[in-house]
C-alpha positions in Angstrom: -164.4 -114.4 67.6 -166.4 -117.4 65.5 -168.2 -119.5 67.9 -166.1 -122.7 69.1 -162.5 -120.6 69.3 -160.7 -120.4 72.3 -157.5 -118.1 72.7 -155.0 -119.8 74.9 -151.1 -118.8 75.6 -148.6 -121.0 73.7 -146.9 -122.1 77.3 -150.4 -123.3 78.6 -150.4 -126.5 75.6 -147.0 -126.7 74.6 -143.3 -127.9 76.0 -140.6 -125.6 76.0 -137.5 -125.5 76.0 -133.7 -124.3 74.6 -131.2 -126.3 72.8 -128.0 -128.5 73.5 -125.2 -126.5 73.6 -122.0 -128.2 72.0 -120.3 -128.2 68.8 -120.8 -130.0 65.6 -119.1 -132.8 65.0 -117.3 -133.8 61.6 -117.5 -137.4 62.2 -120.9 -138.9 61.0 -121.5 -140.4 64.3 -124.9 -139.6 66.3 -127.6 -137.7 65.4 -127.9 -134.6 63.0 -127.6 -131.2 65.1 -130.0 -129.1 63.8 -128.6 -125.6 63.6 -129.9 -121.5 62.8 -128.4 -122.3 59.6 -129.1 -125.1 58.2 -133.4 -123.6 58.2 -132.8 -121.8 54.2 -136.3 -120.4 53.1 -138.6 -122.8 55.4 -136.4 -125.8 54.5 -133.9 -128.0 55.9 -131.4 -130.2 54.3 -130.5 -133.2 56.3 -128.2 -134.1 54.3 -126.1 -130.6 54.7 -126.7 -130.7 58.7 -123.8 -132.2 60.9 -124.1 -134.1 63.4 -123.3 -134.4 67.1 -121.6 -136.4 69.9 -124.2 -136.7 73.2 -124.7 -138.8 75.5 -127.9 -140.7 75.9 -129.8 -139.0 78.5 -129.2 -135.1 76.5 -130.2 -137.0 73.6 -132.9 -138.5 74.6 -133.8 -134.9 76.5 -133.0 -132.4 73.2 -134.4 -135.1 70.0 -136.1 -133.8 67.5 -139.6 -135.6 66.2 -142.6 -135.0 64.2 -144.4 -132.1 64.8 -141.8 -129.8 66.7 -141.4 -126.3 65.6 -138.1 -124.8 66.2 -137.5 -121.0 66.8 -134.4 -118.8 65.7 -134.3 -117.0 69.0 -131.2 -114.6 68.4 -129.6 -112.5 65.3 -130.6 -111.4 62.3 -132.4 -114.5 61.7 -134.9 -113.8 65.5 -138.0 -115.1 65.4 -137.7 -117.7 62.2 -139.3 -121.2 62.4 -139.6 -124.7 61.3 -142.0 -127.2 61.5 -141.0 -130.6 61.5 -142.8 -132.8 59.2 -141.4 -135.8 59.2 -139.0 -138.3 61.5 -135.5 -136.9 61.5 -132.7 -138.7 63.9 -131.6 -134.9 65.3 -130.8 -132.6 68.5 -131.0 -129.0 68.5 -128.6 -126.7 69.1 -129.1 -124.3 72.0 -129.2 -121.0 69.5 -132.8 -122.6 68.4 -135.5 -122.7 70.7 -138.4 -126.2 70.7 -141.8 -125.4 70.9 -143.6 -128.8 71.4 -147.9 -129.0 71.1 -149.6 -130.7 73.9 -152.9 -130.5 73.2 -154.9 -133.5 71.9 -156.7 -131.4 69.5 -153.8 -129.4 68.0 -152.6 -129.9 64.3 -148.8 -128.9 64.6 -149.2 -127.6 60.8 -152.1 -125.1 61.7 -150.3 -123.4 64.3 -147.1 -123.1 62.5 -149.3 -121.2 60.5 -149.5 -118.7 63.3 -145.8 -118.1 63.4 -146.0 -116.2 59.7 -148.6 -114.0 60.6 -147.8 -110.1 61.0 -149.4 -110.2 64.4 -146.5 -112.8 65.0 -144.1 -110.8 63.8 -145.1 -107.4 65.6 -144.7 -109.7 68.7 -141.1 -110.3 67.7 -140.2 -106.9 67.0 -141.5 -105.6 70.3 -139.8 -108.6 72.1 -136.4 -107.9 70.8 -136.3 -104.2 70.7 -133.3 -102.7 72.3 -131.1 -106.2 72.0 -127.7 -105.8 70.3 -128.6 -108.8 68.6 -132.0 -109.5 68.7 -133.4 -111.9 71.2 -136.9 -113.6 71.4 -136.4 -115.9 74.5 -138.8 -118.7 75.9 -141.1 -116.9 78.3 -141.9 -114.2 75.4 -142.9 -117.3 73.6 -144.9 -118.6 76.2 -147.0 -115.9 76.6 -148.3 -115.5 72.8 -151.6 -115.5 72.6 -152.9 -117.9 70.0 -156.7 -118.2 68.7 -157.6 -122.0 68.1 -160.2 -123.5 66.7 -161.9 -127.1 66.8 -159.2 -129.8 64.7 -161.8 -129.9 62.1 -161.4 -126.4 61.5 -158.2 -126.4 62.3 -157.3 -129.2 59.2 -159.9 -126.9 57.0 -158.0 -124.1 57.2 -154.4 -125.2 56.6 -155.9 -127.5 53.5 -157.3 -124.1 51.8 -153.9 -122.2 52.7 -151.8 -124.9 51.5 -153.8 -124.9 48.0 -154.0 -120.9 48.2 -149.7 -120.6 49.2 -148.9 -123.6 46.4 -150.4 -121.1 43.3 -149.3 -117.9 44.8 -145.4 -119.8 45.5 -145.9 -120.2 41.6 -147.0 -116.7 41.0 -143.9 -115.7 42.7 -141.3 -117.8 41.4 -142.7 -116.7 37.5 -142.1 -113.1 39.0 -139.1 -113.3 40.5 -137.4 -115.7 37.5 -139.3 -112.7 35.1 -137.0 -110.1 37.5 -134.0 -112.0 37.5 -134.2 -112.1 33.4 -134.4 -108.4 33.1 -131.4 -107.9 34.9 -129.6 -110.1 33.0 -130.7 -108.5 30.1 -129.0 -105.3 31.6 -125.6 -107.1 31.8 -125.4 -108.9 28.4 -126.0 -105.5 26.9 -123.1 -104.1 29.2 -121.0 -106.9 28.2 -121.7 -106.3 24.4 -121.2 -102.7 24.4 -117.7 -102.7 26.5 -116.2 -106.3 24.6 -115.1 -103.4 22.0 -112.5 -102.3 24.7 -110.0 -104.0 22.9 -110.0 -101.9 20.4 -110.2 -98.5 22.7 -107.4 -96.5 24.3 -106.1 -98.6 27.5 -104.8 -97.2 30.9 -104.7 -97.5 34.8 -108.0 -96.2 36.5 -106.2 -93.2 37.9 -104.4 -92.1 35.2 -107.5 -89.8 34.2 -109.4 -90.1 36.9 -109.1 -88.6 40.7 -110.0 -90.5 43.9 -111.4 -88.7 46.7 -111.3 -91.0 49.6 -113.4 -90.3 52.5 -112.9 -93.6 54.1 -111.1 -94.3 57.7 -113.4 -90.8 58.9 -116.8 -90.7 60.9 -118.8 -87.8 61.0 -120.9 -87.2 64.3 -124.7 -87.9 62.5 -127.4 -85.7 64.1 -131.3 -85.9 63.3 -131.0 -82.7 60.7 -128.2 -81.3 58.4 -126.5 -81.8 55.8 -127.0 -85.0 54.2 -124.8 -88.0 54.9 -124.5 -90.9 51.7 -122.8 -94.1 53.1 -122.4 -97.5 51.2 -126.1 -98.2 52.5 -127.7 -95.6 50.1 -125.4 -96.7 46.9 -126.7 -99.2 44.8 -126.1 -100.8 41.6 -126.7 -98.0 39.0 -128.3 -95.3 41.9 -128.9 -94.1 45.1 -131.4 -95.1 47.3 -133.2 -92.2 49.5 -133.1 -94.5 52.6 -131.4 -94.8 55.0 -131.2 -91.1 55.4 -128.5 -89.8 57.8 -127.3 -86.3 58.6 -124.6 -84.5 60.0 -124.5 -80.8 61.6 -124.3 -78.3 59.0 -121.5 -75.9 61.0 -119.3 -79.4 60.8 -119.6 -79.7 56.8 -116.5 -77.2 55.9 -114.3 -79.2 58.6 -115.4 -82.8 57.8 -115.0 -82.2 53.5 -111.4 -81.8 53.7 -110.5 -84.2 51.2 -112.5 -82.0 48.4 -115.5 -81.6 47.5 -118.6 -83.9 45.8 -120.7 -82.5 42.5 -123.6 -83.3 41.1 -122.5 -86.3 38.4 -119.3 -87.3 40.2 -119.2 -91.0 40.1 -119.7 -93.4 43.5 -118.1 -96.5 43.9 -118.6 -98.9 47.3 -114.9 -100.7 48.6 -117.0 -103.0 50.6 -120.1 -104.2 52.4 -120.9 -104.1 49.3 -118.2 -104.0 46.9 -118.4 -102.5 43.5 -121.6 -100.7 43.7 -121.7 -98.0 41.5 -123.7 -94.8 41.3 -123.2 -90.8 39.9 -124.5 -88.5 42.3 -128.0 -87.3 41.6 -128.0 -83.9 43.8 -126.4 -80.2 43.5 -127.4 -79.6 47.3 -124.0 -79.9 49.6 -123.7 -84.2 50.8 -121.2 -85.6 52.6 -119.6 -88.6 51.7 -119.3 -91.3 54.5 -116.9 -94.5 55.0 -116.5 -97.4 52.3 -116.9 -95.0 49.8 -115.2 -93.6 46.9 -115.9 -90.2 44.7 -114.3 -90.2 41.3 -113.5 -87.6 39.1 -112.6 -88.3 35.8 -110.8 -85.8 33.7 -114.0 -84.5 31.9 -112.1 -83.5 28.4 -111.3 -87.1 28.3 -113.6 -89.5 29.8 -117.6 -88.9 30.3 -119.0 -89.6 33.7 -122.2 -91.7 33.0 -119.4 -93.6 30.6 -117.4 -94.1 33.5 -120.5 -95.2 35.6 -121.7 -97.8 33.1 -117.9 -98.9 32.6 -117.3 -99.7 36.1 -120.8 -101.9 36.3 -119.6 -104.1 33.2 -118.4 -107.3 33.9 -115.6 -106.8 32.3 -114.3 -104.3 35.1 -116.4 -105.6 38.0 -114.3 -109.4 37.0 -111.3 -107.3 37.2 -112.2 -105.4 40.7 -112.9 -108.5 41.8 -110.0 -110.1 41.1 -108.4 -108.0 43.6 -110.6 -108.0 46.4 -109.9 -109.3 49.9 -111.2 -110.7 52.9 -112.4 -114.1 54.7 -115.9 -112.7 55.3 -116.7 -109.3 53.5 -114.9 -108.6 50.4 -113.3 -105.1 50.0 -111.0 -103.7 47.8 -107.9 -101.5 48.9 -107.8 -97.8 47.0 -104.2 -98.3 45.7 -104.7 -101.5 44.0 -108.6 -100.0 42.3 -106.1 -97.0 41.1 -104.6 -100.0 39.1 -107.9 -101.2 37.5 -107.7 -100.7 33.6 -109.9 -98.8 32.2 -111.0 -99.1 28.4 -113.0 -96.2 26.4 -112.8 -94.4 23.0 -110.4 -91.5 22.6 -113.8 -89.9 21.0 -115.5 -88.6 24.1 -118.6 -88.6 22.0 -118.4 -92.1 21.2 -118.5 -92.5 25.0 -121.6 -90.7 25.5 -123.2 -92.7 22.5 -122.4 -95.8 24.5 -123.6 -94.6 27.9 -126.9 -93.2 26.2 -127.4 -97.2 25.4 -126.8 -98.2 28.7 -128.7 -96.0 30.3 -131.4 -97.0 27.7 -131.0 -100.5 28.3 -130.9 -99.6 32.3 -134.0 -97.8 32.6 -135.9 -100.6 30.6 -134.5 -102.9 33.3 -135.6 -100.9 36.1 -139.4 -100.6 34.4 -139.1 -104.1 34.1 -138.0 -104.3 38.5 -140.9 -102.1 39.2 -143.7 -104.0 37.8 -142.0 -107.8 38.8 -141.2 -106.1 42.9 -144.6 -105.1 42.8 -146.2 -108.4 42.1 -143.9 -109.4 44.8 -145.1 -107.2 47.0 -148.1 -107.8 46.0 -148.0 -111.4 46.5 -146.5 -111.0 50.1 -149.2 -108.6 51.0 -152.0 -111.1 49.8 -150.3 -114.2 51.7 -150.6 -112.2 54.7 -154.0 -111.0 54.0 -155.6 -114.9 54.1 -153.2 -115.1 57.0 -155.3 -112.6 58.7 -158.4 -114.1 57.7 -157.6 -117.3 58.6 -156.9 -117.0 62.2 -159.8 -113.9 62.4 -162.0 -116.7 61.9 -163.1 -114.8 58.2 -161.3 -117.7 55.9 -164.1 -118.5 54.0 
């Protein structure tokens, strides 16, 4: 290590401690009551966070003030923090937990810094393995070790990160705005080709197409076997490798009651997510888990990839949607997606013609994904990279 760096344990130089626990309150009386989810992306809205009924001496014992980091300590959202940067009238909420400098010689800014490292985040991992919902509690905190240089240093190094994270928060932004178009591009062809419909044959979903509905059953999964595809591997236009999941191969025959999947068959998701769509890109044997439906369409009348492309168009997907139910994850019931209209040339050729184009236009968009989630990556990779240097002492 550089020569003036000392490595000392958070809890030796800093306050800690866990949040008020109470509700928000919807009168604008007291102070704000900072929450897990009111921190979006590294910010907070004040003027989105509610506030909170306490008495004095909690208020005076849980208030916020400048230079507190906050911790997400349980849920998906473990290990997240926030720097406070500026004077803000607010408690925290017992879900977040305060990690308050002590020392002197401590800028609050460089030793956020720490808490986006990898080494940070390996810390986290290994902290909340085996939780049900993740936990990173106080004394874990306490006992990360920290390298810290002298203030000068210190200020040095958060002045060339900042510049450094400003251009590369740019870099990303261009490449994630360049990502977003190219999937747009995607669905204003898809809306072009199927705003014809009106002038194609019109009927229920089912009335040429069968559903087989796996949904409601759970195959045991064991390490080896016959691949399982669930929801998780289907998304918008294919299927994604991970997460891969088996069952036993002896159970196959008994679990596939309901019929049998081919190669080309058409996947659609009922929920978690809904209305992902995907043909089925394998002749080995699969077996098709829950929230999942394999259609068949009558193949002398309708052309699979057609079908596929059909049900990603907005006109369909603003139809499915229309019927889809549920306070917090929106699903779609198999008897009322039977009664989705489906539009598509008598000519079956004609279909084909219009699924060549949108598979065209498709794998142009996912070209397009490649390059822009690789600059991503890319970008992510090199943040973490002067992360590394910086608190290796190597940031030059």
């Amino acid at each position: 290590m550089k020569a003036g760096w000392e490595v000392k344990q958070l809890g030796d130089f800093s306050s800690i401690r866990y949040g008020y626990t109470a509700k928000a309150s919807t009168d604008n009386v007291g102070p704000h009551f900072l929450r897990i989810t009111d921190i979006q992306d590294g910010q907070v809205d004040w003027s989105q966070v509610p506030f909170c009924k306490i008495n004095d001496k909690d208020r005076a014992k849980f208030a916020l003030q400048n230079g507190d980091i906050v911790f997400a300590r349980t849920g998906a959202t473990t290990g997240k923090s926030y720097l406070l940067r500026e004077d803000a009238d607010a408690v925290f909420a017992s879900y977040l937990i305060l990690v308050r400098p002590t020392l002197e010689d401590l800028d609050p800014h460089f030793l956020s810094l720490y808490f986006q490292t990898r080494d940070y985040w390996e810390d986290v991992e290994a902290g909340t393995e085996g939780a049900a919902q993740g936990g990173f509690n106080a004394s874990k905190l306490a006992l990360l070790s920290i390298p810290i240089p002298p203030l000068e240093e210190q200020k040095r190094i958060v002045s060339v990160l900042d510049a450094a994270f400003e251009g590369l928060a740019r870099a990303a932004d261009h490449a994630e705005t360049n990502l977003q178009n190219a999937r747009a591009l995607f669905e204003s062809t898809l809306s072009f080709l199927f705003s014809k419909s009106k002038d194609w044959y019109v009927c229920a979903l089912n009335d040429h197409v069968a559903f087989m509905d796996y949904r409601g059953k759970t195959p045991p999964k064991r390490e080896s076997g016959v691949r399982l595809i669930t929801a998780k591997n289907v998304k918008r236009g294919f299927i994604q490798v991970e997460p891969k999941e088996f069952i036993d191969k002896s159970a196959y025959d008994a679990w596939m009651t309901r019929g049998f999947p081919e190669e080309g068959d058409v996947l659609f998701t009922t929920e978690a997510p809904l209305a992902n769509v995907a043909q089925l890109d394998t002749a080995e044997k699969v077996v098709i888990g829950q929230r999942l439906i394999t259609m068949k369409p009558d193949r002398d009348k309708i052309d699979r990839e057609f079908l596929k492309f059909a049900l990603m168009s907005p006109q369909m997907q603003e139809q499915i949607f229309s019927y889809a139910t549920g306070a917090t994850v929106l699903g779609i019931k198999a008897k009322l997606l039977k009664t989705v209209k489906l539009g598509f040339p008598v000519n079956i050729e004609e279909q084909r013609k219009i699924a060549c184009q949108c598979k065209a236009s498709f794998e142009k968009m996912d070209e397009l994904a490649n390059i822009y989630t690789t600059k991503l990556a890319d970008i992510a990779d090199l943040r973490q990279s002067l992360l590394q240097k910086a608190f290796a002492g190597e940031l030059t």
